[in-house]
C-alpha positions as CSV (number, residue, x, y, z in Angstrom):
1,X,-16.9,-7.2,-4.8
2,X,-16.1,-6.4,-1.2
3,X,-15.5,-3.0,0.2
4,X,-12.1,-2.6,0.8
5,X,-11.8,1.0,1.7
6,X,-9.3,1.4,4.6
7,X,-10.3,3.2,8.0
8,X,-7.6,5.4,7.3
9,X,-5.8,6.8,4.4
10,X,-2.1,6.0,4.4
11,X,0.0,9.3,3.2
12,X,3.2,8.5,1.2
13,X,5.8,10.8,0.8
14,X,6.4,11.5,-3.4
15,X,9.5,13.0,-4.9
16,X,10.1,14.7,-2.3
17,X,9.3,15.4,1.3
18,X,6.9,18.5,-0.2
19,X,4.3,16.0,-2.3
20,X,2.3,13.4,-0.7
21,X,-0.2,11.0,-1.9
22,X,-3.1,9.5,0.3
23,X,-3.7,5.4,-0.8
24,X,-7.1,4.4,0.9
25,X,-7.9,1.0,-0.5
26,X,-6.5,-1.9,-1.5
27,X,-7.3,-1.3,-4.9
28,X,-5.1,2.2,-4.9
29,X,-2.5,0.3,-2.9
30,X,-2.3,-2.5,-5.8
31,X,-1.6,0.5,-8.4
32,X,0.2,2.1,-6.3
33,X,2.9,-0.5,-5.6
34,X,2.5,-1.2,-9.6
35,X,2.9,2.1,-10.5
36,X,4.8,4.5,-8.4
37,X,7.3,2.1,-6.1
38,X,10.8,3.2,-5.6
39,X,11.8,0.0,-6.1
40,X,10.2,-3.1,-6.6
41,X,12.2,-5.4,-4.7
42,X,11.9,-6.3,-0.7
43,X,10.3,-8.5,1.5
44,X,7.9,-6.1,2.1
45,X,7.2,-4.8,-1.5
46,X,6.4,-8.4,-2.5
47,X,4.4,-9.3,0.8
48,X,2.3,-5.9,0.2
49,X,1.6,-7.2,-3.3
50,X,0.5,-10.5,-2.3
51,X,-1.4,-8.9,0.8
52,X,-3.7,-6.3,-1.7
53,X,-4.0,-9.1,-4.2
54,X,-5.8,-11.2,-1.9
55,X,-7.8,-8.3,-0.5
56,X,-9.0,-7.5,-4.0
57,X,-9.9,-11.2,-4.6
58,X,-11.7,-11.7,-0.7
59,X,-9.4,-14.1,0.9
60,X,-8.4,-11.6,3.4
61,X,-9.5,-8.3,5.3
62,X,-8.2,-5.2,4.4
63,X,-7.0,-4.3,6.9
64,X,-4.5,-7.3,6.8
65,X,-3.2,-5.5,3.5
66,X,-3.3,-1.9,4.3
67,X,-0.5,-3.3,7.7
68,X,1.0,-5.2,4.8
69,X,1.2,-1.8,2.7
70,X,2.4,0.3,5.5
71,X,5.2,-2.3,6.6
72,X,6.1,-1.9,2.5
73,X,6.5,2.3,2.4
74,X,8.0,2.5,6.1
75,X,11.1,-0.2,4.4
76,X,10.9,1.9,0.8
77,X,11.0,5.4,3.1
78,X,8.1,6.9,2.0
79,X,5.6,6.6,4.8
80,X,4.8,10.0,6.0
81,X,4.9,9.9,9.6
C-alpha cells in the first residue's frame, strides 16, 4: 500500500461553523465523503470519490485526490477557509 497522507490536512466545517474536522489522507477522505457528506450528489462529490478511490488503489497521486476532495467541500460549503 502506498502512503497517501496529504501535505496538508483539509479542515471541514461540521454542523456548524463551531465544529471542524481535519481529513489528511485519502483514506479519511473516502469515509469521509461515505459517511458524513451533506449530500451525495454533484460533480464534484462523485469526481472526489472516483479521485480517493484511485488514490487508495495507486493509479494516481494523492495529491490529485486531496484537489479532487477540496473542489468537493468548497461546492458542498464546508471547506473551512
Amino acid at each position: 500500500m502506498s502512503n497517501d497522507l496529504w501535505d496538508k490536512p483539509i479542515e471541514l466545517m461540521i454542523e456548524s461553523s463551531d465544529h471542524f474536522r481535519c481529513v489528511g489522507s485519502s483514506r479519511d477522505a473516502m469515509a469521509f465523503l461515505m459517511t458524513s457528506w451533506p449530500s451525495k450528489r454533484g460533480k464534484s462529490f462523485s469526481a472526489a470519490r472516483r479521485a480517493c478511490l484511485a488514490a487508495l488503489d495507486g493509479k494516481i497521486a494523492g495529491a490529485t485526490a486531496k484537489l479532487a476532495f477540496v473542489r468537493a467541500a468548497d461546492e458542498a460549503g464546508i471547506l473551512k477557509r
